[in-house]
C-alpha positions, 0 to 999 in steps of 0.5 A: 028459859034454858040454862047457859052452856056450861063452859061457855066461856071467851077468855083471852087463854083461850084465843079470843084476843080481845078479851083478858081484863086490859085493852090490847093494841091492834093493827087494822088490816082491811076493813068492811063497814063497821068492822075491821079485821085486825091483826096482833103482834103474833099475827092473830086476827080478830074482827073489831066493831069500829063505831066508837072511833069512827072511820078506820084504814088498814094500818091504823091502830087501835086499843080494843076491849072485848071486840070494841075498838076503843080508841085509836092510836096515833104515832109516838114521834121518834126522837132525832 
């Protein structure tokens, strides 16, 4: 059995978005199968699998950990 790559990490610093110790809140912007490509609020993209929240659209959002989106996200109503 080798030994793991020293240093082979994915850690949030290091631009993996999904990956620090909290879940993050993505935007999909395209879909292909069970994944989504998605965007965060700096414009940074990430490939997310979907199979744990079902079918997704561009525009949804979703809280993802570690390149799973956990669950999706509806629209807080604003106030009027």
């Amino acid at each position: 059995m080798s030994e793991p790559e020293v240093g082979a990490t994915c850690s949030a610093e290091d631009g993996c978005i999904t990956c620090g110790d909290v879940a993050v809140v993505l935007t999909v912007t395209s879909v292909a199968d069970a994944d989504a490509v998605c965007t965060d609020e700096q414009g940074r993209q990430e490939t997310v699998a979907t199979e744990l929240v079902g079918d997704v659209r561009p525009g949804d959002r979703l809280l993802v950990h570690a390149g799973v989106a956990i669950e999706r996200l509806t629209a807080v109503p604003t106030g009027g």
